[in-house]
VEXDREN-2710 file (C-alpha; in Angstrom, 1 decimal):
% VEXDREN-2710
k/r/px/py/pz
1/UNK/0.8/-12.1/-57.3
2/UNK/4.0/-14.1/-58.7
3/UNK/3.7/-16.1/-61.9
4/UNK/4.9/-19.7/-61.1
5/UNK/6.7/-21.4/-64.2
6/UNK/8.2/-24.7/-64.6
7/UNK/10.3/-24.7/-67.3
8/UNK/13.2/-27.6/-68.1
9/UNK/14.8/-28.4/-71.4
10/UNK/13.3/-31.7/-72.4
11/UNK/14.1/-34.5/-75.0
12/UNK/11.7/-35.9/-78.1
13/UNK/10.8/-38.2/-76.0
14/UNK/9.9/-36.6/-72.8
15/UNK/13.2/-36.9/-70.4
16/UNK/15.0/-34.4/-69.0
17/UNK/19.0/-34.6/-68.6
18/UNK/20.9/-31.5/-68.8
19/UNK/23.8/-33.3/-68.7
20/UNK/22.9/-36.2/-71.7
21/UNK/21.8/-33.5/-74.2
22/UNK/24.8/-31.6/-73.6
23/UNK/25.4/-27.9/-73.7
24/UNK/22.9/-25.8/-75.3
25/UNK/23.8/-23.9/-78.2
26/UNK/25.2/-19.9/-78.3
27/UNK/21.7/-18.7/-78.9
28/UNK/20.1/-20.8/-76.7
29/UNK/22.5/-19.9/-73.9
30/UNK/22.1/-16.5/-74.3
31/UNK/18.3/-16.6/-74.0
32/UNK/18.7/-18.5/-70.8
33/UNK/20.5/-15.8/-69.4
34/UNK/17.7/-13.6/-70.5
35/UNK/15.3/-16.1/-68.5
36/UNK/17.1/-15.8/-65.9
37/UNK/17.9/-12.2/-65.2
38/UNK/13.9/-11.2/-65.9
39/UNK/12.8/-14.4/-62.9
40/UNK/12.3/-12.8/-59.4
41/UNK/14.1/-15.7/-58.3
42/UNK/14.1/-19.6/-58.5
43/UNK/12.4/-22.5/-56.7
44/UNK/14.6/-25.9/-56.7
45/UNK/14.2/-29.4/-55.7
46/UNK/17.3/-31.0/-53.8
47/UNK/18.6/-32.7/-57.2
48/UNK/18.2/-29.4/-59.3
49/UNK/19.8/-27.4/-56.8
50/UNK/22.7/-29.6/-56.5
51/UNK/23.1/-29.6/-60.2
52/UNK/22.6/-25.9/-60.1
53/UNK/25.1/-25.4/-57.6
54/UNK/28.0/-25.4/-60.5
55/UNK/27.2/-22.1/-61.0
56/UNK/28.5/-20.5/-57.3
57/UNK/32.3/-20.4/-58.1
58/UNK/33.9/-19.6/-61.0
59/UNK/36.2/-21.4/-62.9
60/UNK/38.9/-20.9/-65.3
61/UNK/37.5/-22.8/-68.5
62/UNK/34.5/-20.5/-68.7
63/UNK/33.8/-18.0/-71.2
64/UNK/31.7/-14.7/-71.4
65/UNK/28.8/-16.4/-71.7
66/UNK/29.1/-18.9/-68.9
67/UNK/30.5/-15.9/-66.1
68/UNK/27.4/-13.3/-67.3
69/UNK/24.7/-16.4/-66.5
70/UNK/26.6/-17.2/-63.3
71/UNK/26.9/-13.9/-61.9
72/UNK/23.3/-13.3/-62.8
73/UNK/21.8/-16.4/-61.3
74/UNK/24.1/-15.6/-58.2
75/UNK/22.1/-12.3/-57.6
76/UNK/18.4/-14.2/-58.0
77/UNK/17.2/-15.2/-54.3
78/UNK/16.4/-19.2/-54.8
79/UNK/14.6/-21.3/-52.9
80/UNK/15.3/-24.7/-52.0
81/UNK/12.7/-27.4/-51.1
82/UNK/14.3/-30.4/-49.0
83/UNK/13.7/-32.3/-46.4
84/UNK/17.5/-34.0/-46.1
85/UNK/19.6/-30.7/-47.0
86/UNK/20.9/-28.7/-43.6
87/UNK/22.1/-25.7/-45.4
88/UNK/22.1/-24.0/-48.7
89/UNK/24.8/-21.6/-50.8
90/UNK/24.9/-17.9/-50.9
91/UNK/21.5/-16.5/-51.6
92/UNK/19.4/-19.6/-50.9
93/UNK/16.7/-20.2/-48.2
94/UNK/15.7/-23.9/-47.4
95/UNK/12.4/-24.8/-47.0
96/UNK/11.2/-28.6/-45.5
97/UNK/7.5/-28.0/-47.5
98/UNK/7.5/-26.9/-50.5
99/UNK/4.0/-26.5/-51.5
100/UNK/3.5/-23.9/-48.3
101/UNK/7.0/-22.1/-49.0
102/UNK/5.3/-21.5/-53.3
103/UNK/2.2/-20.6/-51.8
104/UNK/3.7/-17.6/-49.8
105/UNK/6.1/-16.7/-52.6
106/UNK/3.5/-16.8/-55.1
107/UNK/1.1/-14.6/-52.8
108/UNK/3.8/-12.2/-51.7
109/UNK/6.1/-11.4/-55.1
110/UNK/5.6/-10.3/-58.2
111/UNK/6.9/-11.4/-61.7
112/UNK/7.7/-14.6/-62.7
113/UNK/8.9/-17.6/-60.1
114/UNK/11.0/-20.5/-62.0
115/UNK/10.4/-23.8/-60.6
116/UNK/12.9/-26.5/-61.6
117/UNK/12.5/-30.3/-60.6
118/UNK/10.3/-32.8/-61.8
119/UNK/9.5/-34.0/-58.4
120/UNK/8.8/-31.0/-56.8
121/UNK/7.0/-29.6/-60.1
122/UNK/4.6/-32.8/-59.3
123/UNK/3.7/-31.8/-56.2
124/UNK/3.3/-28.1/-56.9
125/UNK/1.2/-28.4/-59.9
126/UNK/-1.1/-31.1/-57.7
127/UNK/-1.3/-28.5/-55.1
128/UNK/-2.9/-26.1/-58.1
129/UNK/0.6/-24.0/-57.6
130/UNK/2.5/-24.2/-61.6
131/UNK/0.7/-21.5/-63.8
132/UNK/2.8/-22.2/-67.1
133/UNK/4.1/-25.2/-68.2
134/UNK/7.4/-24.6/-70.5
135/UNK/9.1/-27.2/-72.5
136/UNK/12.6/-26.2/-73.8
137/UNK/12.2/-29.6/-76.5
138/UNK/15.6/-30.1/-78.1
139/UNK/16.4/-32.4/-81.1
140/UNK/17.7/-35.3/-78.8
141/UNK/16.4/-38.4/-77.8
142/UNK/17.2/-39.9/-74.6
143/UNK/15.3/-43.6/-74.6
144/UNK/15.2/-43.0/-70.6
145/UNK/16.1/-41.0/-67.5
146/UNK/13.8/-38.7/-65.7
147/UNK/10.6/-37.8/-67.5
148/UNK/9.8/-34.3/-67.3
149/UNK/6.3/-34.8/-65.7
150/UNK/7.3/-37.1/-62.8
151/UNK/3.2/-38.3/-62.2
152/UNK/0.6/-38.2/-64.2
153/UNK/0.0/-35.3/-66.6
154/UNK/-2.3/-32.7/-66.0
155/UNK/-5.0/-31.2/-68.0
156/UNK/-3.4/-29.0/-69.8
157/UNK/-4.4/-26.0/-73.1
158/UNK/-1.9/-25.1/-75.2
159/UNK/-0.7/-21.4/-75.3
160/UNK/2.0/-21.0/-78.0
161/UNK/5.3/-22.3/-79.6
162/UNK/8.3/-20.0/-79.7
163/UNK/11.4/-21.0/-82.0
164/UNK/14.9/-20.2/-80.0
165/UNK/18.0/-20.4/-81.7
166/UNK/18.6/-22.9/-84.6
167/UNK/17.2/-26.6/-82.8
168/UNK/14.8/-25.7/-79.7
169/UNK/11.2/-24.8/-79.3
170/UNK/9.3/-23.5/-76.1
171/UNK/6.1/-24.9/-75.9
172/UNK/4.2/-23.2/-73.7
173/UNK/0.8/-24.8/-71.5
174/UNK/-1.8/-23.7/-68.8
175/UNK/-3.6/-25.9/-66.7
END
């Protein structure tokens, strides 16, 4: 039975915006790769997935780095949950219901499953679906955006704190 994770960076103050806190850091880039080459695959919301998307083609201003995580999240299957999308990229499957398509995966894989969206992350940990709860906090504070829990917050037990690179911490919770 797959692991389901939700994991997004977040700020000191609880919003998620990849694109307000800016690049992470060397170390913390490297890690990610690491995340994302141990994941059986990923799940995505419409809005993740469109942001996600950068990584498909490559382009010329990249470095090492940037083609190693591309060319490794192009070989993870990923699932999309939407209900407006008609299609999705190379090695994506679009799903209308989420909740039923993580309730298969989960039942049918192995390993760990990333989920990435705050909206769909709502629904899936209200359906009993999120197993782990990671929050990549970073040194930043936003003062608005998208929070990373979209509803209210559920019970959750702490589990640990891991220090990556030189500014971020994963902490890590269970329902």
């Amino acid at each position: 039975m797959a692991k389901i994770v939700y994991g997004l960076q977040v700020s000191l103050d609880g919003y998620v915006d990849h694109m307000a806190m800016g690049p992470p850091a060397p170390a913390l880039f490297r890690y990610f790769i690491g995340q994302v080459r141990r994941a059986e695959g990923m799940v995505y919301g419409r809005v993740m997935y469109d942001v996600m998307r950068y990584w498909d083609e490559d382009r010329p201003e990249w470095d090492a780095n940037d083609r190693e995580y591309a060319a490794v999240w192009r070989s993870k299957p990923k699932w999309v949950a939407s209900r407006s999308l008609t299609s999705v990229g190379p090695n994506a499957t679009l799903f209308a219901d989420g909740i039923a398509a993580v309730r298969d995966l989960k039942a049918r894989l192995d390993g760990e499953i990333d989920v990435a969206g705050t909206i769909l992350a709502q629904s899936l940990g209200g359906a009993g679906l999120i197993d782990e709860y990671r929050l990549y906090l970073r040194p930043v504070v936003l003062g608005g955006g998208k929070p990373y829990f979209a509803g209210p917050r559920p019970p959750l037990h702490f589990v640990s704190v891991d220090h990556i690179g030189e500014d971020m911490v994963r902490l890590s919770y269970v329902p």
